[in-house]
N, C-alpha and C positions, 0 to 999 in steps of 0.2 A: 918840826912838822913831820908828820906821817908822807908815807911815800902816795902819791899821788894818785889818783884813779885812773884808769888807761882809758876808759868809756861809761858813758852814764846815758841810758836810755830812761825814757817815761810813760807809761802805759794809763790806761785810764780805766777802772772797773766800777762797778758800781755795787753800791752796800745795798745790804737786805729793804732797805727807804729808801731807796733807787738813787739818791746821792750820789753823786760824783765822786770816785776814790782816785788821787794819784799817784801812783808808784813809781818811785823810784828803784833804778835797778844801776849797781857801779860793780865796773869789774874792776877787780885791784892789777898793782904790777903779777901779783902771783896766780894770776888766771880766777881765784875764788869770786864767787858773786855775792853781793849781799841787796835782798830786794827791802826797800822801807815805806811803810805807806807815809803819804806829807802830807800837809794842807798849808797849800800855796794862796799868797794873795796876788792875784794877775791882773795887772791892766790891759786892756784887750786896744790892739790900735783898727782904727777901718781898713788899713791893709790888708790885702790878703793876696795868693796865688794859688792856683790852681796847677797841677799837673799831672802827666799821666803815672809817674812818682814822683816817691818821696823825691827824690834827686834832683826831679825837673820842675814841682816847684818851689823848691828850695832858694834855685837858679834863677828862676821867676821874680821869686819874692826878692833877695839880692839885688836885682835889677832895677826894680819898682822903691827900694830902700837907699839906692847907690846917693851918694852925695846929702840924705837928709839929715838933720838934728834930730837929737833924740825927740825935743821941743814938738817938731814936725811930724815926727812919726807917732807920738801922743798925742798930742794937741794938747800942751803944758803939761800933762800928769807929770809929778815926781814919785 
C-alpha cells in the first residue's frame, strides 16, 4: 500500500451546465497536492448543524450523532 494521505479536503464547483463538481484535494506524506474531480453517490441524512464554523458545527453535529446507528442517522439506507 502507498503511503497514506496526511489530509483530503472537498470543494464543490460547478461545470459550464451548472452541475455540481466535487473535488477532491489530498496532500501526500511529501507535502505534494493532487486535486481530482469525483462523482460521489451521497445519502443525505435530515441531520444537520449549523455553526458560526466549520469547527463549531462540526461539534454540533457530533453532538446531535453521539450514540446513534448508522440505521438511525439514515433511516435504513445502506
Amino acid at each position: 500500500m502507498s503511503d497514506p494521505a496526511k489530509k483530503v479536503e472537498w470543494y464543490e464547483v460547478r461545470a459550464l451546465d451548472g452541475e455540481s463538481v466535487l473535488i477532491m484535494v489530498s496532500e501526500g506524506p511529501d507535502g505534494a497536492c493532487t486535486a481530482v474531480p469525483c462523482e460521489v453517490s451521497l445519502v443525505r441524512s435530515s441531520l444537520h448543524a449549523s455553526g458560526s464554523s466549520a469547527d463549531a458545527a462540526m461539534r454540533k453535529l457530533e453532538a446531535a450523532l453521539a450514540g446513534k446507528t448508522r440505521h438511525e442517522i439514515f433511516g435504513g439506507t445502506s
